[in-house]
ZAZA-118517 format. One record per residue (C-alpha): residue number from 1; residue in one letter; x, y, z. Coordinates in steps of 0.25 Angstrom, whole numbers, plus 5000, padded with zeros to 4 digits. Layout:
BEGIN
+-----+---+------+------+------+
|   k | r |    x |    y |    z |
+-----+---+------+------+------+
| NUM | A |    X |    Y |    Z |
...
+-----+---+------+------+------+
This chain:
BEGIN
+-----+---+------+------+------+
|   k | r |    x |    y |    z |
+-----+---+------+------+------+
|   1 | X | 5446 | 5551 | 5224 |
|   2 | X | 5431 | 5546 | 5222 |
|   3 | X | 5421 | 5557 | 5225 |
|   4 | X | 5407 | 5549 | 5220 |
|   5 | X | 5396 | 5555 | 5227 |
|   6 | X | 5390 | 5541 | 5227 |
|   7 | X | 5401 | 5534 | 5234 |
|   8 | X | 5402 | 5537 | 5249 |
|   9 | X | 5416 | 5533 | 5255 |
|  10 | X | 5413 | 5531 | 5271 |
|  11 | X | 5423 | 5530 | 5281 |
|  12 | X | 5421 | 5522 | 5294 |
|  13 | X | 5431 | 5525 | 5305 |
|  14 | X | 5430 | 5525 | 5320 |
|  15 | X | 5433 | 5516 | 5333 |
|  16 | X | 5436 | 5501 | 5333 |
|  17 | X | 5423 | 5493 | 5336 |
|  18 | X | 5415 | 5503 | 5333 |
|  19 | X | 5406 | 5497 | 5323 |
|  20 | X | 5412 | 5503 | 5310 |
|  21 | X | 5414 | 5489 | 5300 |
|  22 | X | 5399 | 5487 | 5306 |
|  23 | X | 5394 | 5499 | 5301 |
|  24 | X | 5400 | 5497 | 5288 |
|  25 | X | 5395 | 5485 | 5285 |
|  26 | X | 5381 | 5488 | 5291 |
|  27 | X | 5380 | 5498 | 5280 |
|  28 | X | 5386 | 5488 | 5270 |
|  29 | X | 5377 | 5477 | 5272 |
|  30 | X | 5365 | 5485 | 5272 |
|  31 | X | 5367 | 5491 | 5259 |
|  32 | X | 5371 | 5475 | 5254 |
|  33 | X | 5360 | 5469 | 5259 |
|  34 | X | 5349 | 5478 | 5266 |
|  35 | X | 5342 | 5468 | 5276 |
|  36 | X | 5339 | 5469 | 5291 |
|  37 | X | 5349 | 5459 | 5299 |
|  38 | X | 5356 | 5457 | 5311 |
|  39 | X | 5367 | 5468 | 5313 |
|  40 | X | 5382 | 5468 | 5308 |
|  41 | X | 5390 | 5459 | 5316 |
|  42 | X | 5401 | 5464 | 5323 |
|  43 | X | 5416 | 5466 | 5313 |
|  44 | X | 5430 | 5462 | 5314 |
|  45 | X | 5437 | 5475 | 5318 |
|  46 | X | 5443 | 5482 | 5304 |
|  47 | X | 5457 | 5482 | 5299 |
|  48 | X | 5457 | 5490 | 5287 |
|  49 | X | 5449 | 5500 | 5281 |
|  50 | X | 5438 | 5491 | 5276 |
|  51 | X | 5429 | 5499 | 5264 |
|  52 | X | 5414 | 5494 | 5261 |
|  53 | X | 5406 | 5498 | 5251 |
|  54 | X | 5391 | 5499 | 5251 |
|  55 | X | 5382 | 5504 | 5238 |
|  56 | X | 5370 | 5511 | 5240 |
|  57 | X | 5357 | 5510 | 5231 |
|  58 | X | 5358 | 5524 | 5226 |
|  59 | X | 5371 | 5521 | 5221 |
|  60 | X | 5380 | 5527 | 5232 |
|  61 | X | 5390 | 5519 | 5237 |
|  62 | X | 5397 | 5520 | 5252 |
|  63 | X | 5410 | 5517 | 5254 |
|  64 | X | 5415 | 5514 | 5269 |
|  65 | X | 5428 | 5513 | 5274 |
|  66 | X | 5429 | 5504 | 5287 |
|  67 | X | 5442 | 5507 | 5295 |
|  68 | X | 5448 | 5501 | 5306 |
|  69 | X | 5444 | 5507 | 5321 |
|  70 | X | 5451 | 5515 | 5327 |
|  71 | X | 5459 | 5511 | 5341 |
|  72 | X | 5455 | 5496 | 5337 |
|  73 | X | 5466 | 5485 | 5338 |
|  74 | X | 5467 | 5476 | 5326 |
|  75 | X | 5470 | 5460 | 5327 |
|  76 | X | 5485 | 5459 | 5328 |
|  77 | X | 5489 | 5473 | 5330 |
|  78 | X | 5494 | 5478 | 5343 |
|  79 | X | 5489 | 5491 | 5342 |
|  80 | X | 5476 | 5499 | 5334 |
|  81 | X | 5477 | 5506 | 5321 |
|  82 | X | 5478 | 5521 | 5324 |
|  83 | X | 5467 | 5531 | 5318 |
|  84 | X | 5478 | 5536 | 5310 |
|  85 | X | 5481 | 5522 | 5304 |
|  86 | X | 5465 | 5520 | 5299 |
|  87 | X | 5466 | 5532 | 5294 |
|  88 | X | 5477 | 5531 | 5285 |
|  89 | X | 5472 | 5515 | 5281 |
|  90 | X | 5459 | 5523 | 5277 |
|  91 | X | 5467 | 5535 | 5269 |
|  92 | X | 5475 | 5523 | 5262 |
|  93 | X | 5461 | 5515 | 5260 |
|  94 | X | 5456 | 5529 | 5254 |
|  95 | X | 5469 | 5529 | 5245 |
|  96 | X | 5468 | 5516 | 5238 |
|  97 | X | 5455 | 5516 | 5235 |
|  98 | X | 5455 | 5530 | 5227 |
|  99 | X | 5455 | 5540 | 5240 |
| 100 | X | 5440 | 5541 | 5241 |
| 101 | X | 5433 | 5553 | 5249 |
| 102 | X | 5426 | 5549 | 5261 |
| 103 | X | 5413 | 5553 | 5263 |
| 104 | X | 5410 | 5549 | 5278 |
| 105 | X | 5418 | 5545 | 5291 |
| 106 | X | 5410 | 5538 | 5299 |
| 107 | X | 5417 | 5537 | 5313 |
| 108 | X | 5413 | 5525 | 5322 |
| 109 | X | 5412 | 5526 | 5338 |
| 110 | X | 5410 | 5515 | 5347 |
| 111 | X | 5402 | 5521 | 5358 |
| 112 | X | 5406 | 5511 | 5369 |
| 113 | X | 5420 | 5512 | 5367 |
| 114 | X | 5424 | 5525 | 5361 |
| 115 | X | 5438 | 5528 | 5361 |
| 116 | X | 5445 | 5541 | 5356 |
| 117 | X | 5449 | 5542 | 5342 |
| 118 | X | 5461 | 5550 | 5340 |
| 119 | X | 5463 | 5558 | 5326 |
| 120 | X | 5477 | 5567 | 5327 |
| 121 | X | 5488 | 5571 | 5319 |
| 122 | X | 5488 | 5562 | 5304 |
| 123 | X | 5476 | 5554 | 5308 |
| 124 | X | 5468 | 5566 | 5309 |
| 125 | X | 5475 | 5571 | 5295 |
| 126 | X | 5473 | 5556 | 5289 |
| 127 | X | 5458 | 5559 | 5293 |
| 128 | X | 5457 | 5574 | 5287 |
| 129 | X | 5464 | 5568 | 5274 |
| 130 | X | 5452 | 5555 | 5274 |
| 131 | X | 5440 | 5564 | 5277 |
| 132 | X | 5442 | 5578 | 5276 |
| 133 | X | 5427 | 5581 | 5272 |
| 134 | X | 5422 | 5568 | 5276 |
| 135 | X | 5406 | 5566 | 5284 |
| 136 | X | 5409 | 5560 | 5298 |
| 137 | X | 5400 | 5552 | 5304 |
| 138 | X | 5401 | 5547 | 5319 |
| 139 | X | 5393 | 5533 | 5323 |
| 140 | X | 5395 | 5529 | 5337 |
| 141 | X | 5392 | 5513 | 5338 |
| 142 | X | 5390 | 5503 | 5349 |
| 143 | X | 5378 | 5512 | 5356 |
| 144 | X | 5371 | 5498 | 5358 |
| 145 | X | 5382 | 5493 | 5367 |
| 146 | X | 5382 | 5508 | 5377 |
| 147 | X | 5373 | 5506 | 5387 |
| 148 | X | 5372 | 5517 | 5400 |
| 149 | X | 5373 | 5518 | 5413 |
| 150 | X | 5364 | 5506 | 5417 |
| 151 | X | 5368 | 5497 | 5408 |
| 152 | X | 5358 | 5501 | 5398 |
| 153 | X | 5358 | 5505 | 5382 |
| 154 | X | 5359 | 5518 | 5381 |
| 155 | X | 5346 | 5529 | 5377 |
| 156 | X | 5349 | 5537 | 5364 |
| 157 | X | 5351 | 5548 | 5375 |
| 158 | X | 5362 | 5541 | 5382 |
| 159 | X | 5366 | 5539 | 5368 |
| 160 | X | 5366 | 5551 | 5363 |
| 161 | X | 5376 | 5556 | 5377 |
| 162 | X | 5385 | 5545 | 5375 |
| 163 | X | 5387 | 5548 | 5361 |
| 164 | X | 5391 | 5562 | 5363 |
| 165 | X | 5400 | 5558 | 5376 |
| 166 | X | 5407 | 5550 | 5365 |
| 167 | X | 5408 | 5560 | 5356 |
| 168 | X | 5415 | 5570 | 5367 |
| 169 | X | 5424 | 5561 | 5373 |
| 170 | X | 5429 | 5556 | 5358 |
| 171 | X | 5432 | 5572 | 5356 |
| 172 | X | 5445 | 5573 | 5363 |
| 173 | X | 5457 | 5580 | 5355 |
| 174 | X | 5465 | 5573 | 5344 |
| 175 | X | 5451 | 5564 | 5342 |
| 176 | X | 5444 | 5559 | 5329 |
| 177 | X | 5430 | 5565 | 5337 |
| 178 | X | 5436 | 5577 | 5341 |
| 179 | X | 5441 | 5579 | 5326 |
| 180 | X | 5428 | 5576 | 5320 |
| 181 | X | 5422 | 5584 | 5328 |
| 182 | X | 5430 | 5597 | 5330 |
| 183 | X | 5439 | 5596 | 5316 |
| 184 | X | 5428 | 5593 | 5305 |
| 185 | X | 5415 | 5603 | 5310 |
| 186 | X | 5416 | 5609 | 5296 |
| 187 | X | 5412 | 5597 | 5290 |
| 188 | X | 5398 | 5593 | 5293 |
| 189 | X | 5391 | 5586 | 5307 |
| 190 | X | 5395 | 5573 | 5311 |
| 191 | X | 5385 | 5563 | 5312 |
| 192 | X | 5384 | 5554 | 5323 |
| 193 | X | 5377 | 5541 | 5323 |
| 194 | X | 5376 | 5531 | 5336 |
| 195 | X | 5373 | 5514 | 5336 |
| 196 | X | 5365 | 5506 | 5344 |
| 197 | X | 5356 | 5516 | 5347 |
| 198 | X | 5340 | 5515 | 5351 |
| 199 | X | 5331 | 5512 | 5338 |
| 200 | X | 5325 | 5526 | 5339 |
| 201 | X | 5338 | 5531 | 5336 |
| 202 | X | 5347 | 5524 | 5326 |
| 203 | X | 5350 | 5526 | 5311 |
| 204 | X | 5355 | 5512 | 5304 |
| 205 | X | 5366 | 5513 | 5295 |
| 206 | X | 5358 | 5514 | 5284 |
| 207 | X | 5353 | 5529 | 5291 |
| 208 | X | 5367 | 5534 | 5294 |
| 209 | X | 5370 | 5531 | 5276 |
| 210 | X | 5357 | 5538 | 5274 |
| 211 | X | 5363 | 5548 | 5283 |
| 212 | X | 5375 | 5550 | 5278 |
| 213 | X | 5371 | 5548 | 5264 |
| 214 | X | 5356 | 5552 | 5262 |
| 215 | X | 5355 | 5548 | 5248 |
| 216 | X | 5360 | 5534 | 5252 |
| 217 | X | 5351 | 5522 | 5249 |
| 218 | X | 5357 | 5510 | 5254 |
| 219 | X | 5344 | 5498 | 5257 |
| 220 | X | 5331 | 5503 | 5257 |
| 221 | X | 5326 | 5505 | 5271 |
| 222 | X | 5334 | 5492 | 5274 |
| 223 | X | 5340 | 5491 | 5289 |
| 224 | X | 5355 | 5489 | 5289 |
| 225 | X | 5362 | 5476 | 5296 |
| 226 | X | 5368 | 5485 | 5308 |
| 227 | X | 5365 | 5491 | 5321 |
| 228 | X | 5358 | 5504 | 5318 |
| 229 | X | 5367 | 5516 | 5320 |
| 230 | X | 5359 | 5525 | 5328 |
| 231 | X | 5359 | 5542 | 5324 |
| 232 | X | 5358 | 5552 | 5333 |
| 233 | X | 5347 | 5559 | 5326 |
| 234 | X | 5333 | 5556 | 5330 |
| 235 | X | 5326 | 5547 | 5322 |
| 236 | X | 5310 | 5551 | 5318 |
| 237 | X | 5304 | 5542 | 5306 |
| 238 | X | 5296 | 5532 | 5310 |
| 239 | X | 5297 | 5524 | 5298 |
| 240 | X | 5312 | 5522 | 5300 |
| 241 | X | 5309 | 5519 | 5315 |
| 242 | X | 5299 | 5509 | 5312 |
| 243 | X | 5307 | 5501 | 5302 |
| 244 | X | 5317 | 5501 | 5311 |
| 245 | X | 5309 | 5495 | 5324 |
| 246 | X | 5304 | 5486 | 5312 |
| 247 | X | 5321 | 5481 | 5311 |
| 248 | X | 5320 | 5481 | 5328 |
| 249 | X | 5308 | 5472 | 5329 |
| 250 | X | 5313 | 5462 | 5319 |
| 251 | X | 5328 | 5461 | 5324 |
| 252 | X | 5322 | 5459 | 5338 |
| 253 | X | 5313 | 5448 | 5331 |
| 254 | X | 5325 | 5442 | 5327 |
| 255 | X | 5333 | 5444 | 5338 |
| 256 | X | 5320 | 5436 | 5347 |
| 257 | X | 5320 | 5425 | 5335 |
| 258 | X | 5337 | 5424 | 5338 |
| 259 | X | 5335 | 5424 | 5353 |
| 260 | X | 5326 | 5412 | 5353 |
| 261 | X | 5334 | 5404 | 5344 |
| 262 | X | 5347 | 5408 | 5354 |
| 263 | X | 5337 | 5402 | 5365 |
| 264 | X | 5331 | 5391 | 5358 |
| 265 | X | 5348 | 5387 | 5356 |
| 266 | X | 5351 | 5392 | 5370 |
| 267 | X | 5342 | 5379 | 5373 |
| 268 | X | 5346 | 5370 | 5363 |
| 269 | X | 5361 | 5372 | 5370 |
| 270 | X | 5356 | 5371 | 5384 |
| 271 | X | 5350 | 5358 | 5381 |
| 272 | X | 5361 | 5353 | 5374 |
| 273 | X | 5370 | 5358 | 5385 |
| 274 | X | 5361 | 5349 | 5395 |
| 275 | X | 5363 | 5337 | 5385 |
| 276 | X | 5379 | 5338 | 5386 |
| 277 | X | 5380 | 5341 | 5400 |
| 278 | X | 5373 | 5328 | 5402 |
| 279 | X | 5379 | 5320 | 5392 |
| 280 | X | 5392 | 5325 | 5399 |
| 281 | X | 5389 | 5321 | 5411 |
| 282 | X | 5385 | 5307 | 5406 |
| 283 | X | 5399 | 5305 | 5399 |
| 284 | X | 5408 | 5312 | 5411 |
| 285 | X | 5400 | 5299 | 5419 |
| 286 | X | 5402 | 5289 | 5408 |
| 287 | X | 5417 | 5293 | 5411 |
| 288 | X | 5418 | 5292 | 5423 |
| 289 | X | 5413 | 5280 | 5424 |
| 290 | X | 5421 | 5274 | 5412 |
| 291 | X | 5433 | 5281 | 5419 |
| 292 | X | 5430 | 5274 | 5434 |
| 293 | X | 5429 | 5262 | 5426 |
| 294 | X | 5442 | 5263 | 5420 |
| 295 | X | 5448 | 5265 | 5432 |
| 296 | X | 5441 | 5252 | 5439 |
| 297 | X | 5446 | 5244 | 5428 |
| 298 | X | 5459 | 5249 | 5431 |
| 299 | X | 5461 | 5247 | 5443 |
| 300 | X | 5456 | 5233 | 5443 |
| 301 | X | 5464 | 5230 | 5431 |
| 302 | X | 5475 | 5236 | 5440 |
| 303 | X | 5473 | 5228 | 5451 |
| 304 | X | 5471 | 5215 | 5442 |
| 305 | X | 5485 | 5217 | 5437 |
| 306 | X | 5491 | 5219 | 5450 |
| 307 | X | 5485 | 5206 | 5456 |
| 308 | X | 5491 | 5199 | 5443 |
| 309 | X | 5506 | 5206 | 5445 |
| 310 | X | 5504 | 5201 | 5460 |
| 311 | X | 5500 | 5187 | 5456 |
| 312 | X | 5511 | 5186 | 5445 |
| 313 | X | 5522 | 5192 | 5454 |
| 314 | X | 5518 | 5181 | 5465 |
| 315 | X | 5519 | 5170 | 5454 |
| 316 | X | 5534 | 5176 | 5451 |
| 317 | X | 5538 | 5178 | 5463 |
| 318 | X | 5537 | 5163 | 5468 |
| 319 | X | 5543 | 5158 | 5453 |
| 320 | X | 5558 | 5154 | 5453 |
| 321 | X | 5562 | 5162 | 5441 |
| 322 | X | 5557 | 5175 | 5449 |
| 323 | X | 5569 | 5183 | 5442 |
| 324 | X | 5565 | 5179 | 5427 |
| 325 | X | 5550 | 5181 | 5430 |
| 326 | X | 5552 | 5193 | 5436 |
| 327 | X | 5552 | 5203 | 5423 |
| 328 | X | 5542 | 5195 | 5416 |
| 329 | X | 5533 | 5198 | 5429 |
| 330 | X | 5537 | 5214 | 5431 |
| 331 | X | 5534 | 5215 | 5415 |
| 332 | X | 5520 | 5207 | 5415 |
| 333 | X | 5516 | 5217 | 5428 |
| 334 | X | 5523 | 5229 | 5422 |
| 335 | X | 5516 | 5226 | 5409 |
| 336 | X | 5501 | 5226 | 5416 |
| 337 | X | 5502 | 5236 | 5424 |
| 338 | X | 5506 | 5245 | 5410 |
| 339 | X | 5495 | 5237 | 5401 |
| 340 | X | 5485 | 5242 | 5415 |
| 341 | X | 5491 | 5257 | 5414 |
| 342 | X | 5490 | 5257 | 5399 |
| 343 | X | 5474 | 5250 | 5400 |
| 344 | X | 5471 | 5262 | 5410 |
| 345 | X | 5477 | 5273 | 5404 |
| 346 | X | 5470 | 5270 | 5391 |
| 347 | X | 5457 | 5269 | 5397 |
| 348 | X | 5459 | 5283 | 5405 |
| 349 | X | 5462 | 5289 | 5390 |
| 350 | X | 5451 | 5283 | 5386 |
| 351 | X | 5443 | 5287 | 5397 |
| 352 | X | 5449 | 5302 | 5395 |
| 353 | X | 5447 | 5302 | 5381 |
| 354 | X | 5432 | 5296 | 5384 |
| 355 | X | 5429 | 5310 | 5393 |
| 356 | X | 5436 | 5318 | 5383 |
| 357 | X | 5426 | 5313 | 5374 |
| 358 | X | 5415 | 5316 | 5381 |
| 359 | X | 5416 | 5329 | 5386 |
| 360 | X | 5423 | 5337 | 5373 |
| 361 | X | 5420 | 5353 | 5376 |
| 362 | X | 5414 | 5352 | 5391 |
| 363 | X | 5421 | 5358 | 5401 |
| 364 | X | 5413 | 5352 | 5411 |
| 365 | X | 5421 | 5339 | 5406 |
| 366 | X | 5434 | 5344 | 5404 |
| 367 | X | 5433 | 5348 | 5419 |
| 368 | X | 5429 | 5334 | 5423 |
| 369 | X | 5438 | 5329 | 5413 |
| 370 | X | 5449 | 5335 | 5420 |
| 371 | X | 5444 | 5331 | 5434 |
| 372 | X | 5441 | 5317 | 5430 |
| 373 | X | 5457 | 5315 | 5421 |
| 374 | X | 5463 | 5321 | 5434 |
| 375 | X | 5457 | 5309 | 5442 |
| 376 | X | 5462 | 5300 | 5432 |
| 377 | X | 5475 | 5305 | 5432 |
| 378 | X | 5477 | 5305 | 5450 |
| 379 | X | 5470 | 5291 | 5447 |
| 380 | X | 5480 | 5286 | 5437 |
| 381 | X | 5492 | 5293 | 5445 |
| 382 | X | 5486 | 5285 | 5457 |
| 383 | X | 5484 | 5272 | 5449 |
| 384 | X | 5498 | 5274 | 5444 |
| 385 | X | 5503 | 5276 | 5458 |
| 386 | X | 5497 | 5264 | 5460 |
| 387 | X | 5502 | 5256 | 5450 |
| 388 | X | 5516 | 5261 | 5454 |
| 389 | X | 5515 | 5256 | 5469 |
| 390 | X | 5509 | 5242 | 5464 |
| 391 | X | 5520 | 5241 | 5457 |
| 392 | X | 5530 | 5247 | 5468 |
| 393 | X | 5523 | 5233 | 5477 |
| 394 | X | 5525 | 5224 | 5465 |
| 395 | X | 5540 | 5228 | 5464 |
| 396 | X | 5542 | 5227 | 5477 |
| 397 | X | 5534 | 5214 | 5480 |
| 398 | X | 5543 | 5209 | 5466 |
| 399 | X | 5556 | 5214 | 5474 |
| 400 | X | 5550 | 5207 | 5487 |
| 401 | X | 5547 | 5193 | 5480 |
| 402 | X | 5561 | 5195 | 5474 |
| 403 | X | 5569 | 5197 | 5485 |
| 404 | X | 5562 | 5184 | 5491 |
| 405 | X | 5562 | 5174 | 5479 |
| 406 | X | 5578 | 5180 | 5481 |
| 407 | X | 5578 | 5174 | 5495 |
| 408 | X | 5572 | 5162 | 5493 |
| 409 | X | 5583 | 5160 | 5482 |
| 410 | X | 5594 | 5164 | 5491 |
| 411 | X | 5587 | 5154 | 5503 |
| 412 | X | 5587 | 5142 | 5491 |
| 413 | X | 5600 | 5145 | 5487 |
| 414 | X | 5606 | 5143 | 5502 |
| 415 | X | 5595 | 5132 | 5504 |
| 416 | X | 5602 | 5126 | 5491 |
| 417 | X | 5617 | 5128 | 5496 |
| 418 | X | 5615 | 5124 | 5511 |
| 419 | X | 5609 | 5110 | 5504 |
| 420 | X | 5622 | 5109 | 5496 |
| 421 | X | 5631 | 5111 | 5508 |
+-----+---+------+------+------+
């Protein structure tokens, strides 16, 4: 068991969502780098005990141990982890890695969507076992997002009353509070930290190590990258409020610099969204007129070959060897008709493909684009009915002319036999 006075092992526990990994790595990052930037994003939700380490310039070193949240669902589990479960991963954590004694517990709460810890039976032994004489601290998160009864952030009064109805309604029997706070009395006060809060009334992470540690040196004077973490206790030095409207002005400076760029692209898209919508309606016109041209064609082709079948089937019709010429003619007609089907459904592919082209990603388009193939196809079923009756009238004019080249024939043939007689 490692009891060096200059390592710190810390460990973090508390809701899901509540902020915890970014905590963490606020502190982490600060202690690395040490240089004002925009806040820690938002991080995947945790899975296993996760540890971090963070040196200190006075040689300390802290040692976090970042656990998975309580009444959280983890990616392909049905159910969450129980407080009992995270216990025991961090007991086992503490096993392999030479049973260290923890220091601190600091227990995260999500002000906006606080739900009640339980801690009975083993969980609550498991919890003895881990941090028997063990600093707790409480951080209530989120304070940016809780806004009052009109709609409003809240006042560091409002505040103040919200935290302590959390507190009271997370104290019920059998709870983590309500352990903390009735079950551990004889081992120091509990600090409490809130987020999000006004700038008269914060501590960054870098004030709640100093806290916790006073002989701590991290960065000198150097902001952390994270939301502030605001403390309940009153702030008065005014060189610690000034630096700190300094790091106001200049986010705000940069947040005006970020917006105008947002504007100046916001334009840039309106104008290239003008360019596209006219350019799309310039080829949604080129295609319609290609298509109404295609169908012209078509329907003069169309026409052309059935003036060419009529004039071929009256040339036939009037030929002796009607019979032999017969198949020869229903092939030549059958095989124009095809030759004109396959010539139009090429082009209407062709025209389709065109507008698929032309309008990739608009859903204006697709709309018209379904529209316009509709058409197509109740003007292709009513071309092909067309066809089809065309071809019922040549059929039946072919049985008609056959039925009288038959009796012509039978007429010759008794013309032919009277003469003999």
């Amino acid at each position: 068991m490692s009891n060096d006075p200059k390592e710190h092992t810390i460990a973090v526990i508390g809701e899901f969502d509540a902020g915890k990994t970014t905590f963490i790595k606020a502190v982490r990052d600060a202690a690395n780098i040490g240089i004002i930037g925009s806040p820690v994003a938002e991080e995947a939700p945790t899975l296993s005990i996760e540890e971090y380490k963070v040196p200190l310039l006075d040689g300390q070193t802290l040692t976090f141990l970042d656990t998975p949240g309580f009444d959280g669902y983890q990616a392909g589990s049905e159910s969450a982890k129980t407080t009992e479960e995270i216990l025991q991963m961090l007991e086992e954590h503490l096993d392999a890695n030479g049973s260290r004694t923890v220091s601190h517990v600091l227990v995260f709460l999500n002000a906006i969507d606080t739900a009640t810890t339980e801690l009975k039976g083993r969980a609550r032994r498991t919890f003895e076992r881990l941090f028997p004489n063990s600093k707790v601290v409480y951080i209530t998160t989120r304070w940016d997002q809780v806004e009052n009864d009109d709609g409003l952030p809240v006042t560091i009064d409002e505040a103040k009353s919200k935290e302590e109805s959390i507190y009271a309604a997370g104290r019920t029997s059998g709870s983590l509070l309500e352990y903390l706070h009735d079950n551990r009395e004889n081992r120091g006060d509990v600090l409490r930290f809130r987020s999000g809060l006004p700038i008269d009334a914060y501590s960054s992470p870098h004030d709640i190590v100093q806290k916790l540690f006073p002989t701590a040196r991290q960065v000198s004077d150097a902001p952390f990258k994270e939301v502030p973490l605001a403390t309940t206790e009153e702030r008065d030095d005014l060189s610690h409020l000034t630096s700190k409207c300094d790091l106001l002005l200049r986010e705000k400076a940069v947040f005006l610099q970020e917006k105008e760029v947002f504007r100046q692209e916001q334009e840039m898209f309106l104008q290239e969204k003008g360019a596209f919508l006219q350019e799309f309606k310039e080829m949604a016109e080129q295609a319609r007129l290609e298509a109404e041209a295609g169908r012209k064609e078509l329907a003069a082709e169309m026409k052309r070959n059935q003036l060419e079948a009529q004039k071929l089937a009256d040339a036939n019709f009037e030929k002796f060897q009607f019979q032999k010429e017969r198949g020869a003619y229903e092939k030549k007609v059958k095989e124009d008709m095809e030759r004109a089907e396959k010539r139009w459904l090429v082009d209407l592919e062709q025209l389709k493909e065109e507008a698929r082209r032309n309008a990739i990603n608009s859903a204006e388009w697709r709309k018209m684009q379904a529209d316009y193939e509709k058409r197509l196809e109740n003007q292709e079923a009513m071309l092909l009915e067309k066809f089809r009756r065309q071809e019922r009238d040549i059929q039946y004019e072919m049985e008609r002319q056959e039925r009288r080249f038959q009796e012509q024939t039978m007429q010759i043939r008794h013309e032919l036999e009277a003469r003999r007689r």
